[in-house]
N, C-alpha and C positions, 0 to 999 in steps of 0.2 A: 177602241175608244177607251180614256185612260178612267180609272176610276176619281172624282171628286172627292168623296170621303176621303181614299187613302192619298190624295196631294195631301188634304188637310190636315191629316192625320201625321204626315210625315212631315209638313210645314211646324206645326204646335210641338215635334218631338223635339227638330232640329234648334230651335227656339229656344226651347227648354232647356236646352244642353250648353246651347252660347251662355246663357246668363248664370247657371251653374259656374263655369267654366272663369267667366267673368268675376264673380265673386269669392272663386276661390285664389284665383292669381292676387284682386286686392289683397284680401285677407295675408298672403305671403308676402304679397311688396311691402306692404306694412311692419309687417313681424321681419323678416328679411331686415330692412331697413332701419326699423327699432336697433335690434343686434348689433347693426354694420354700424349703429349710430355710437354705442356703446362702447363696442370695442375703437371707435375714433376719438374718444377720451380717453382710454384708456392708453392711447398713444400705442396700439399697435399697427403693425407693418399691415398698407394698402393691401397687401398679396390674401393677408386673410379676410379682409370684407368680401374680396377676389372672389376668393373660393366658395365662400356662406353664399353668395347672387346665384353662385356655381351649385351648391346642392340646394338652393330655392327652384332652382330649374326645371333640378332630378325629380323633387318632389312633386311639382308643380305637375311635368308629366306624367308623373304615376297617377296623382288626383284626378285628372280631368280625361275626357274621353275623345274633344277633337285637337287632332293632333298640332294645328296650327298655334291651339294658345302657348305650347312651350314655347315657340319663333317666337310670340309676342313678347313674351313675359323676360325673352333674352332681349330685345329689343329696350324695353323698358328696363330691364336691371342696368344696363349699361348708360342709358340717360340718365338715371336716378344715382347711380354710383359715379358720373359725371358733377352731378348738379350738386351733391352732397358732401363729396369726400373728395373732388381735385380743385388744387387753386387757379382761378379764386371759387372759393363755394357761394353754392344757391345761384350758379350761372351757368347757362349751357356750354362758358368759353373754356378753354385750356390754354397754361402759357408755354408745359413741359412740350419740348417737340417729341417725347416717345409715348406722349397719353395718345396722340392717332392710334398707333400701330399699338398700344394696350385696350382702346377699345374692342380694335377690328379683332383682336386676340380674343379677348373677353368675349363678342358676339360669338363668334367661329364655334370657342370651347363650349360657350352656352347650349348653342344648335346643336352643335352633335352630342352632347351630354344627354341634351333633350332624348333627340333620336335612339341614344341607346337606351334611355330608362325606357323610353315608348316602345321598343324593340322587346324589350326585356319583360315587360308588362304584357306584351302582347305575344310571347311565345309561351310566359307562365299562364295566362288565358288561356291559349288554346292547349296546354298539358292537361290545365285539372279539363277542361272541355272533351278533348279526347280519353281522359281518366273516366269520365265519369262516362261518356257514350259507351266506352268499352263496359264498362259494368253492368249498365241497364242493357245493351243487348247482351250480352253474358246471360243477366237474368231474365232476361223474355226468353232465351234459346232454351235456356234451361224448364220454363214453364212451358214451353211449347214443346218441349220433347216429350211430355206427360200427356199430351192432349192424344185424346182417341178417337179419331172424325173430325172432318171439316169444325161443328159445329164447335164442341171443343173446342179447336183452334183459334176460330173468333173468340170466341168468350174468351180464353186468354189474352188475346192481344186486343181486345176492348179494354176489360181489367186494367191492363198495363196502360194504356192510354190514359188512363181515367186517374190512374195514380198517380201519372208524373204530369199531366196538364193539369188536372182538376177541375173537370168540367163533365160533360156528357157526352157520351160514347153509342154512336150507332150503327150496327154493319148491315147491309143489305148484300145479302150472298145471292152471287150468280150464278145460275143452273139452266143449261139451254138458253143462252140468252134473254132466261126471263129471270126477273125480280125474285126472289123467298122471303118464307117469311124471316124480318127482321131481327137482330142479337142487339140489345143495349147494355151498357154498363150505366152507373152512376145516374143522376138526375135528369130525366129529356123534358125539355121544356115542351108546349104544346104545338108553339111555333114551328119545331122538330117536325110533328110529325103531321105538318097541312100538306095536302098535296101539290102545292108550288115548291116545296124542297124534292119534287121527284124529278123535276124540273133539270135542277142544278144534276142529281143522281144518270139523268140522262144524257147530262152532257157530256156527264165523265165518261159512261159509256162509248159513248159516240166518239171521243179521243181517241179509248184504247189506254194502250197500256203507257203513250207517253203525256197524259192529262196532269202529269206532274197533280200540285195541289191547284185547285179551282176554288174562288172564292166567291160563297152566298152569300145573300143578305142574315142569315143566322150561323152557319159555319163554314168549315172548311172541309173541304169534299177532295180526296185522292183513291186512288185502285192501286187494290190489293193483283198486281197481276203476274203473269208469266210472259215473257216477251210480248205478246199483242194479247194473248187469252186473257182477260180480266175475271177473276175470280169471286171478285166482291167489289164496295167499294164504300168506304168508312168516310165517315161524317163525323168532324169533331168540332163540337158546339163551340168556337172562339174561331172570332172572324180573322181570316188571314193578315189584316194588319197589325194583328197583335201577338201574331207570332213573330220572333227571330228568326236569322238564317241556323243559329245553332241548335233551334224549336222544329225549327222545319228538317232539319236534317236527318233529327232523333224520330220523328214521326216517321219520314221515309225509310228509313230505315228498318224499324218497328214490321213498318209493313213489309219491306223485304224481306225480312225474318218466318213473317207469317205465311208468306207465297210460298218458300221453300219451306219451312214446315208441310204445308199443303201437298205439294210435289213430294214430297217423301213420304206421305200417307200413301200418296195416288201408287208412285212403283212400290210401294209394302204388298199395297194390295192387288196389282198387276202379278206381283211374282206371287203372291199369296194364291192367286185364281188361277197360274200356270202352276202351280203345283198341285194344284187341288186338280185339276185335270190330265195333269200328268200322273197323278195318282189313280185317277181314275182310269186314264188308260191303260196304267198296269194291270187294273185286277181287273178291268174287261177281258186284257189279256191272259189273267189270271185264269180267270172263271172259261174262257174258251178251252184253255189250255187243261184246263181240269174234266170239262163236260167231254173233249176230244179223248184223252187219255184213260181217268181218271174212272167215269161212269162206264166206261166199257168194261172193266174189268168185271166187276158183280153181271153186269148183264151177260159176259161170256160164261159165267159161271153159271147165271139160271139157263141159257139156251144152251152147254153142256149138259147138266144134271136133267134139264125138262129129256134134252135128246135122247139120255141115258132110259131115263124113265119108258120111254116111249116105248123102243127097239128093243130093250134089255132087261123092264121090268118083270118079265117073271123066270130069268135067270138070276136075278139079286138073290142076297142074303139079307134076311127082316132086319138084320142088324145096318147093315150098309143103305139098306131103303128108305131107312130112318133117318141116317145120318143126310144121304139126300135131300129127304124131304126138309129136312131142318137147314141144311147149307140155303137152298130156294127161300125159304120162309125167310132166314134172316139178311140174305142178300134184296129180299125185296122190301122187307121193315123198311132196311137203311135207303134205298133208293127213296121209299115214301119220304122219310123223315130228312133225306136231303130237301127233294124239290120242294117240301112245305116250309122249310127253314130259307131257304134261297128266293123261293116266290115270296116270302113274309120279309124277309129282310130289305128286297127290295122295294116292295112296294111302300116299306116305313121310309126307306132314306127316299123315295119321289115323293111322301108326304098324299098318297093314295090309297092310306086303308082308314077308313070309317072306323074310330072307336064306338064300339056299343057298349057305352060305360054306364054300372048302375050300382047301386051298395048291395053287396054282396059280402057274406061270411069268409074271411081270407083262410079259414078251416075246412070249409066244404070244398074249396079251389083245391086244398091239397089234399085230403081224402081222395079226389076223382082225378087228382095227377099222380098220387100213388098205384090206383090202379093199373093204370096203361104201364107203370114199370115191375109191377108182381109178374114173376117169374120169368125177368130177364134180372136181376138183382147181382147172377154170378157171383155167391157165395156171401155176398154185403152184407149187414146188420142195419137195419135202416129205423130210425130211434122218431118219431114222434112227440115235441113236449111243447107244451100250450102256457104259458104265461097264465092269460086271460081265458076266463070260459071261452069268449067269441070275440075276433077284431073283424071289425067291419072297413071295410076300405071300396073305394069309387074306381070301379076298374071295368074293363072288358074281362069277364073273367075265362073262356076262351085263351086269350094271349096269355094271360096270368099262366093258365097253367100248364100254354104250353113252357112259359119261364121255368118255373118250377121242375118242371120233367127235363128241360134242357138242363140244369143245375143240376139235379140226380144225377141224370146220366153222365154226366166232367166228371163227377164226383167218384162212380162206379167205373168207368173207363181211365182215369189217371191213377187209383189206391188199388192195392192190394187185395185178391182174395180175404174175407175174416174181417175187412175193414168196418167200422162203423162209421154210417153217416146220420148225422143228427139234423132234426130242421124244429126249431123253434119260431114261433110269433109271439109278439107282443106287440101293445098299444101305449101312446104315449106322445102328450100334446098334437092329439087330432091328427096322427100319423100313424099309419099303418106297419110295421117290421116284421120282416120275413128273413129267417138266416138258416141258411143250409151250410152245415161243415161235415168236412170231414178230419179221420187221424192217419191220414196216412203220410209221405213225404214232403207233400206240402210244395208251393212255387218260389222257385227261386225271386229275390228280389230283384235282377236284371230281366227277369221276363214279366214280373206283373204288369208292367206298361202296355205290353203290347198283347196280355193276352184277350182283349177287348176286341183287336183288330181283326176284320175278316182272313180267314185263309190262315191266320196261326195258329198253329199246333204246339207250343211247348220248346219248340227245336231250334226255332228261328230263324225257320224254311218253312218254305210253303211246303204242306202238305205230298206226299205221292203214294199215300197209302189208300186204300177205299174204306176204312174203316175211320177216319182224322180226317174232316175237312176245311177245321176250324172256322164254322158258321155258327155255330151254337150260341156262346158266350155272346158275339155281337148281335146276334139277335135279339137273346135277352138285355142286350144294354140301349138297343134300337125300342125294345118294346118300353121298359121302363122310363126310358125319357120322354115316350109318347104317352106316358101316364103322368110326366113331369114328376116323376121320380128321380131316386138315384140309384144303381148298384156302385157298388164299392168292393174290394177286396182286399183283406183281412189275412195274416195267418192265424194259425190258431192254434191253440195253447193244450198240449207243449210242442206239440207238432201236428200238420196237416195245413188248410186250407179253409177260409172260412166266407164266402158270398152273401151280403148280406143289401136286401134293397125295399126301399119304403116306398108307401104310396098314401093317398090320400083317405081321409076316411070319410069326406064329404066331397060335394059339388064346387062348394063354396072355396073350401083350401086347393083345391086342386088348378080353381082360377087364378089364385096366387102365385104358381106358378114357381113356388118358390120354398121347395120342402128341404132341401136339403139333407144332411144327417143329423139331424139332433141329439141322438145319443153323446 
């Protein structure tokens, strides 16, 4: 059923344009005419009145917009330049026998003269047309190459709509074939948003992806889609008869732009999620690979020295018995302080350990994490310096210091016998700072990146020693950001290594979520 409005709409344009069209051909027969009348005192050659009816023509088609008035206005120049300028004048007769065949000339040149300014007019139309299409999608790709999520996505290419129609802009993003909530740009009038426009929203639906533009009684409704998948589908407040085809084109377009925007989020994030578990399958395979090989080692070593013990100990020497008893001792430390770094590690990245966070003295945490490392220090100097009497910080303190102990111990296992490691706090806008350095050779700048990552050691291999498993450091950076903290890594002056990581000093900032480094 055709629509009423737009007959009428389209009747009132067509209208509009004849009597434009009309007015401006007078206006040149006149002037034309004027001229031709001027130059026929002046007693020049018919050939140039010829010619001025000839570039009234040219002009005549460049002014006006249907293409038939140039036919008329040759029609007319040649009666007029009849009626005025051959003998006898102010009569439609001729006596010359070559004024026929100078008319039929004159019509002929007219027409096609016509034709080519209209030609010419209408290939320079569509240059800046296509000039200027390429630029605005130029500049939506370019804005939509910045966007980060769907949501993003809309919003800029509402944005965009709204700047080059000027009017108001509405997306309704599809997810599971249901409706979301809505993105606007620019002014929505209230009519926008009655539930009889969900109507017209439904229909586009129900097309699919070939609903081209649909026209409602307040806009114009098309889908943002992917072959049949529709995406969205944007509502632009100006009723489809008062778009052009060169309006409608830029629209469609727009939205093409924004589909494939959309679909190159989607495979970022396909190959983003196949990487992320092909990572993970590495260090499943990693950690199998470690627990198969790697835990045996120490355990063969305590079930030698235990067997030794057993059979043999009161053939030993007190000196070798010792050494025994201490190889056991510290084959099974490490055992503990693997599986509690491996159990803690994991259970942060599943987002499965209960913070027991409360304010606590971040002095007393390292008091009672110094303990647990006196006398294993292997020859260290280990330095103590307080800023502030006392920094208080909102933590588990627990995890804290098993952090703390894990940073000692990088510190005394990568430096040198004699090395000093120093650990300072301070406080400072409602953030808590903790820094453990050492002086010894310090991290290369090509491995700082990675020494965050599970299973790195320094080497940039995985681990095969029992004594490196490179779990530590990621723990502390799993525990810290589970306090919405940051560690960071630092050299330190003039040489060594420097770990330094904040936390909250309240409830409050730590909901913030947002501490960053301050310093």
């Amino acid at each position: 059923m055709k629509n009423p409005l737009k007959k009428n709409v389209l009747f009132f344009r067509s209208h509009q344009n004849i009597l434009w069209d009309i007015a401006v051909c007078g206006a040149l027969l006149l002037v034309v005419s004027g001229i031709g009348s001027l130059f026929y005192r002046l007693h020049l050659d018919g050939a140039t009145i010829i010619l001025l009816y000839l570039l009234g023509v040219m002009v005549v088609s460049i002014l006006t917009t249907v293409r038939l008035t140039g036919v008329l206005f040759s029609i007319a120049s040649v009666l007029i330049y009849n009626y005025l300028f051959t003998i006898p004048r102010f009569t439609f007769h001729a006596y010359g026998r070559d004024h026929l065949a100078t008319f039929m000339i004159m019509l002929a040149a007219s027409v096609l003269a016509g034709s080519l300014a209209v030609r010419l007019k209408n290939n320079a139309k569509a240059f800046r047309q296509d000039a200027y299409s390429a630029k605005v999608l130029f500049n939506t790709s370019q804005q939509l190459s910045k966007a980060k999520g769907p949501d993003q996505a809309y919003s800029c290419m509402a944005r965009q709509l709204q700047d080059l129609f000027g009017c108001g802009v509405i997306v309704y993003p599809i997810q599971d074939d249901q409706i979301q909530e809505t993105i606007t740009a620019g002014t929505i009038s209230q009519k926008m948003l009655e539930k009889e426009q969900m109507h017209e929203v439904q229909k586009v639906l129900k097309k699919g992806g070939y609903a081209g533009i649909v026209a409602g009684r307040q806009a114009s409704y098309a889908p943002v889609h992917l072959e049949k998948e529709v995406l969205a589908v944007v509502g632009l407040e100006k009723v489809l008869e008062n778009i052009d085809e060169f309006e409608e084109n830029i629209f469609l377009s727009i939205l093409g732009e924004c589909a494939m925007t959309l679909e190159n989020q989607r495979v970022i994030k396909e190959r983003q999620e196949a990487r992320i578990e092909a990572e993970n399958e590495r260090l499943r395979a990693d950690l199998l690979r470690m627990i198969s090989h790697d835990l045996r080692t120490p355990l063969t070593s305590i079930y030698g020295n235990a067997t030794n013990l057993l059979h043999q100990e009161e053939q030993m020497d007190p000196a070798v018995k010792n050494q025994v008893y201490q190889d056991i001792y510290d084959d099974s430390r490490w055992l503990i302080e693997l599986v509690e770094n491996l159990l803690a590690i994991t259970r942060l990245d599943q987002k499965q350990v209960d913070l027991h966070r409360s304010q606590d003295v971040v002095e007393d945490v390292i008091e009672e994490a110094l303990k647990h490392v006196e006398g294993h220090t292997q020859g260290h100097k280990i330095v103590f310096e307080r800023k502030d009497d006392f920094s208080l910080a909102y933590m588990d303190s627990r995890l804290i210091m098993q952090v703390v102990v894990n940073l000692i111990n990088n510190a005394i296992k990568y430096t040198p016998s004699g090395s000093t490691i120093t650990i300072q706090t301070e406080s400072k806008d409602s953030v808590a700072y903790v820094t453990i350095m050492d002086d010894g050779p310090g991290i290369p700048d090509e491995q700082k990146e990675h020494v965050f990552e599970m299973f790195y050691t320094g080497t940039g291999k995985l681990t095969d020693t029992k004594r490196s498993l490179g779990l530590g450091l990621a723990l502390c950076k799993s525990v810290i950001e589970a306090h919405h903290g940051e560690l960071i890594l630092e050299d330190n002056q003039p040489h060594g290594a420097k770990f330094t990581f904040s936390l909250p000093q309240s409830k409050e900032e730590a909901e913030n979520e947002n501490l960053g480094h301050r310093r």
